[in-house]
Each structure stands twice: as structure tokens, then as C-alpha cells.
Steps between C-alpha positions, in 0.01 A plus 500: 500500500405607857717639749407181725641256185827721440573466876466185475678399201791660656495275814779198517372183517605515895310852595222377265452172757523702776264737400237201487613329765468837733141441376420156541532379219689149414782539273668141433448350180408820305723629197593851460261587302192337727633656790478852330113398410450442868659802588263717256182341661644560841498857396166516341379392822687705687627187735682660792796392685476239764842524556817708411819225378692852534446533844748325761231391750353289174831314544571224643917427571583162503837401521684806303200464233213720480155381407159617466264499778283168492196711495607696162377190332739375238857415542665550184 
């Protein structure tokens, strides 16, 4: 198993979203175990960021509830 796949498998379903997501990548619809296979191909082709989810100014505050910048692609 690579280093890549153990970091991976260790993700929460949540952080494993958001790690696509920060990429681009649609996430709705996808089981756990699809999202993980999207998530190794991201990292065979070494997709950067186009956003950071982690980062306030990626936030958007609406009414006491915080949500992902519409340019970060999905919403979950």
C-alpha cells in the first residue's frame, strides 16, 4: 500500500470530500469507496488545490451557517 492510499484510507468521509472538492472535483452521488478511487487518481496526477475549504476567506457566512465558496465547486 502507498503512503498516498494509507493517507487516504484514514480520511472521514467529510475531509475525504473536501479534499476533492478543494480540487475540483464533484463529489455528490459517489459512495465511499468511489470517492477514495477519485481521490487516488487525483493524486496520481498530482491535481492541485484550487481552493482551500480550511481557509475562512473560502467561506461564505450566511445567516449563522457557513458554506463553501461558490467557486470551490461542489456543495456537499
Amino acid at each position: 500500500m502507498m503512503a498516498d492510499d494509507a493517507f487516504l484510507m484514514q480520511m472521514s468521509l467529510p475531509e475525504l470530500k473536501n479534499f476533492l472538492i478543494e480540487r475540483g472535483i464533484r463529489v455528490s452521488g459517489y459512495r465511499k469507496n468511489e470517492l477514495l478511487n477519485l481521490a487516488r487518481e487525483a493524486f496520481k496526477q498530482k491535481l492541485e488545490r484550487k481552493c482551500n475549504l480550511a481557509d475562512e476567506s473560502a467561506r461564505q457566512l450566511v445567516n449563522g451557517t457557513v458554506y463553501p465558496h461558490p467557486d470551490s465547486s461542489d456543495i456537499l
